[in-house]
C-alpha positions in Angstrom: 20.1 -8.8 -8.7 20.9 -5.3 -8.2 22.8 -5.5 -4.7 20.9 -3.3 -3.0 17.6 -4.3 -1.2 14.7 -2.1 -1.6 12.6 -0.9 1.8 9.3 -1.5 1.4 6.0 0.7 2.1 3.2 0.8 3.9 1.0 4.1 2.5 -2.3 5.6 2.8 -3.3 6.7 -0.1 -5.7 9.3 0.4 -9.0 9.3 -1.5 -10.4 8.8 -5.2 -8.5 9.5 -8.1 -7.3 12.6 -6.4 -3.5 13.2 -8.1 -6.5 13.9 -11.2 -8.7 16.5 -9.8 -8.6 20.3 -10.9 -10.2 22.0 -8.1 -9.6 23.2 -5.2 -10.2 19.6 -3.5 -6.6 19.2 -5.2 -5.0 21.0 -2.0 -6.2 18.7 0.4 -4.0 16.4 -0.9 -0.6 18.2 -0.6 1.0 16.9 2.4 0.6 13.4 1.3 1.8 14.3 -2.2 4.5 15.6 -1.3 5.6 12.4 1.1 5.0 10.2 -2.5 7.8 12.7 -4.4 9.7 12.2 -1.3 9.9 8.5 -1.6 10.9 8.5 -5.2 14.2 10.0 -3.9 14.4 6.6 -1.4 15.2 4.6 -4.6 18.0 6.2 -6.7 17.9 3.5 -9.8 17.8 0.6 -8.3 13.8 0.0 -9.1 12.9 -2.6 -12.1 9.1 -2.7 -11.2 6.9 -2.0 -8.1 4.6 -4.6 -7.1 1.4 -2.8 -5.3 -0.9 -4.6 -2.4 -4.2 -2.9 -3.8 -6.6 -2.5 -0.6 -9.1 -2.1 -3.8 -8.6 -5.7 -4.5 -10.2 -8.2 -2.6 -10.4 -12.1 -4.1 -11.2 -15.3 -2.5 -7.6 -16.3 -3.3 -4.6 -14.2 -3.8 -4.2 -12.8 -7.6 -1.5 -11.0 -9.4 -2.4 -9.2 -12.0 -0.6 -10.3 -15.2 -1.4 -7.8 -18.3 1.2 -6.2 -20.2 -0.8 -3.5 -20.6 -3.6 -2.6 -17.9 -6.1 -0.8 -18.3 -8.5 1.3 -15.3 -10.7 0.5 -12.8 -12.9 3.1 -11.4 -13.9 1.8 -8.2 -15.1 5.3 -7.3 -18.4 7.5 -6.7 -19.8 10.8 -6.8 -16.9 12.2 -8.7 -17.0 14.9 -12.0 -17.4 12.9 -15.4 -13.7 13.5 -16.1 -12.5 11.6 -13.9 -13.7 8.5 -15.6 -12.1 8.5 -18.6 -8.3 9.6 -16.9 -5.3 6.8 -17.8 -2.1 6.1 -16.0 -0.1 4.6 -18.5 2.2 2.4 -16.8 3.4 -1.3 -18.3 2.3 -4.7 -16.3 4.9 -6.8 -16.2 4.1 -10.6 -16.9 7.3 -11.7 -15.7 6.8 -10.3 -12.6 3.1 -11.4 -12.4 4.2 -15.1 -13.0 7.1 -15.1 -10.4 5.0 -13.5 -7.7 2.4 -16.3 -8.5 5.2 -18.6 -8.3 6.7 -17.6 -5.3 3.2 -17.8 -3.4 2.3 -21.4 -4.6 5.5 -22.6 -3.8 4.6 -21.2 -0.4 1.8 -23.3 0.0 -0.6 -20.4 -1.2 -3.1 -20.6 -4.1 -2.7 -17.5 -6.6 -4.7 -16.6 -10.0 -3.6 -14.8 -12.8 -5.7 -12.6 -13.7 -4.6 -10.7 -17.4 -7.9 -8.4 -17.8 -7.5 -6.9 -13.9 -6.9 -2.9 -14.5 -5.1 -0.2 -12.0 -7.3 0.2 -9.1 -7.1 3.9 -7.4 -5.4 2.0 -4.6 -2.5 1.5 -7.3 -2.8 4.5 -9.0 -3.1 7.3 -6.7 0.2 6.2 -5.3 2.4 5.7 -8.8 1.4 8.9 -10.2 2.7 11.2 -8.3 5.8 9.1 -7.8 6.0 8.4 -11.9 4.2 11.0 -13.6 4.5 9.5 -16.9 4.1 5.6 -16.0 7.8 4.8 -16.4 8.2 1.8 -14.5 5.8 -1.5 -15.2 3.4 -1.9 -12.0 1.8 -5.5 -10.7 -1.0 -5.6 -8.1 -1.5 -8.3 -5.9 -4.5 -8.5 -4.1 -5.4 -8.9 -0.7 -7.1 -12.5 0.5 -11.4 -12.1 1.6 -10.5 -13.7 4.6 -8.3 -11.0 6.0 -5.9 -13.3 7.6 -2.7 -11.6 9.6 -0.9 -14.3 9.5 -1.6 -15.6 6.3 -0.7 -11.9 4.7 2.2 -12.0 7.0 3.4 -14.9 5.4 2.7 -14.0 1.9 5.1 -11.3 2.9 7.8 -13.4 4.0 7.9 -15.1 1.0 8.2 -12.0 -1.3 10.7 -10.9 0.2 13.4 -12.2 -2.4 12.2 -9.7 -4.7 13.2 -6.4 -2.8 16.8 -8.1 -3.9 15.7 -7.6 -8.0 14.5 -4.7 -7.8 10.9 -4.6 -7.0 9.9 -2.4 -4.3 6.9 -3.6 -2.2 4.2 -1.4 -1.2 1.0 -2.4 0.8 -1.6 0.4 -0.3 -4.4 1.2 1.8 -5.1 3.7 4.7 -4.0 3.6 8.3 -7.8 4.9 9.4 -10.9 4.3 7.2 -14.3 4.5 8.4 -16.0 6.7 5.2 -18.6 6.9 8.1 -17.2 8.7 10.2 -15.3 12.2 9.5 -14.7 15.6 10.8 -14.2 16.5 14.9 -16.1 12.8 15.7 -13.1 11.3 14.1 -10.8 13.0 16.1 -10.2 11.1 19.2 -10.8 7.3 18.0 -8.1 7.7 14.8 -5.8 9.6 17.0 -5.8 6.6 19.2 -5.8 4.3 16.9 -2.7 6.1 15.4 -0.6 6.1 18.8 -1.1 2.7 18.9 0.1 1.7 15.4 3.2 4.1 15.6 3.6 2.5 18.8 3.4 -1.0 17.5 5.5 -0.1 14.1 7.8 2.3 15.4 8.8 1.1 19.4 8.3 -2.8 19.1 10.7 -5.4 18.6 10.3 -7.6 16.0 8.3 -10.6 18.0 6.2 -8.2 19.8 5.4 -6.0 16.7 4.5 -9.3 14.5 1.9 -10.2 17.7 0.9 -7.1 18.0 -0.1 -6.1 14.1 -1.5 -9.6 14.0 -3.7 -9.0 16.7 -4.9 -5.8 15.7 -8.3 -6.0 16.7 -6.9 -5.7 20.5 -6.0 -2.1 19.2 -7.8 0.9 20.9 -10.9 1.8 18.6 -9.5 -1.1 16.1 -12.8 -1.2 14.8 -13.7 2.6 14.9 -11.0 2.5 12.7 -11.4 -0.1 10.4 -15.1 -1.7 10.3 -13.7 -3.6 7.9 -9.9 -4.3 7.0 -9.6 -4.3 4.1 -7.1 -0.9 4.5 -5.3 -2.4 6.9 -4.5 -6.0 5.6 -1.9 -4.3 3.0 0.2 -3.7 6.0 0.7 -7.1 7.0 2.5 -7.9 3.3 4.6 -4.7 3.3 5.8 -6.2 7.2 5.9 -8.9 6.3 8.6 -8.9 3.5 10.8 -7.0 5.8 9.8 -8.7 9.1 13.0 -7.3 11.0 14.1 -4.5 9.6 13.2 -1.0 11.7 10.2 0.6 10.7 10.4 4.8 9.8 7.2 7.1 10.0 7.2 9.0 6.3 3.8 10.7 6.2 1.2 11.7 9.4 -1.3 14.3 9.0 -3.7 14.6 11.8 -6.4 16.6 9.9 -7.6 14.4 6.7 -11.0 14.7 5.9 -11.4 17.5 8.9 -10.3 15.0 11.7 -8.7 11.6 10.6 -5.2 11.1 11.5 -3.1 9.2 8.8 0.3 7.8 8.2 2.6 5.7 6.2 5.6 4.0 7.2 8.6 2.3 5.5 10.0 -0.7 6.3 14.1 -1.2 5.9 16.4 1.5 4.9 16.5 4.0 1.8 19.2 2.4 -0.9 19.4 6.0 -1.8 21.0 7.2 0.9 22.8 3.7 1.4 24.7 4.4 -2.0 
């Protein structure tokens, strides 16, 4: 154990392989950059490993991924060539992988290993900007088809030992996603939807914020926001694992994309500034 218990993260993490690109579509991605230095600065020395809740990785039952060394996935369009054939060189860790499976089953959930499964853009838009180089070994666990609250919830609860050992927790995804809808139509429905979730995250106590992310859909423009969840359903882990622990807006931008409003939030307190 390290004695100090890592928060854990809820993140949007902005689009494509974007910490990769060249061009000028590079600068669209500043604010939330900087927010992912910013969090690096959370953790002092007291991360082993970060285990990532890949919004990219939907299976009919949870699955940790369990390769020393992962390779890429580019679950990605319309792109330049370059950008698939980039590498983020982080380790796996197996040790990890097999305790996070553990801890899962022994919770009543089933959970594959799966040793071929590569970092998903979900995972590695995040770490790079956080650890340029791939310095600390990186697990994804993926999110359950049936988009269960509760059951994510749960899952949560139960990996909560490991923000004790080191691991920090984060639940990737976006806070608005509808690809379908961008610029000034986007305005209004993710700014509500926003409101709401800072609202629920930020303002609730713990029961009512538990009810109130579990019933999401009840959310103004919930499904404006999120015709499907698979975005969202990271959140439910990340709150999960730190179920009463106060909740801290990090990142907001209400321009994304020319009209989506976005944030992240943390769960628990910096060990950082705890030391």
């Amino acid at each position: 154990m390290t004695g100090q218990r890592l928060p854990t993260y809820y993140l949007s993490h902005g689009g494509g392989p974007w910490p990769y690109m060249e061009d000028g579509m590079r600068r669209r991605f500043d604010k939330l950059e900087a927010s992912l230095i910013a969090i690096r600065g959370e953790w002092g020395d007291a991360v082993r490993a970060v285990l990532v809740v890949s919004g990219h990785w939907e299976t009919p039952e949870f699955a940790v991924s369990s390769g020393a060394h992962p390779g890429m996935v580019f679950d990605y369009y319309g792109f330049p060539e370059y950008l698939y054939h980039i590498k983020y060189d982080a380790p796996g860790s197996p040790e990890l992988a097999m305790r996070v499976r553990a801890m899962l089953e022994a919770g009543g959930f089933s959970c594959d290993s799966d040793p071929e499964r590569g970092f998903d853009h979900g995972t590695f838009s995040l770490l790079k900007p956080i650890y340029p180089n791939g310095e600390i070994p990186i697990v994804q666990l993926s999110v359950k088809l049936d988009f269960d609250p509760h059951a994510h919830l749960s899952v949560g609860r139960l990996l909560a030992p490991l923000r004790d050992d080191g691991v920090v927790i984060i639940g990737s995804g976006s806070s608005f996603h509808n690809l379908g809808l961008r610029g000034p139509a986007a305005v209004e429905p993710s700014r509500r939807f926003d409101d709401w979730l800072q609202q629920t995250l930020l303002k609730s106590e713990t029961a009512e914020r538990r009810e109130r992310v579990a019933s999401w859909r009840l959310a103004p423009d919930a499904r404006i926001a999120h015709p499907r969840e698979d975005h969202l359903i990271p959140l439910m882990v990340a709150l999960g694992a730190a179920d009463e622990e106060p909740a801290s807006l990090i990142y907001h931008q209400d321009d994304f994309l020319g009209g989506w409003a976005l944030s992240s939030f943390r769960f628990g307190d910096p060990v950082a500034a705890a030391a």
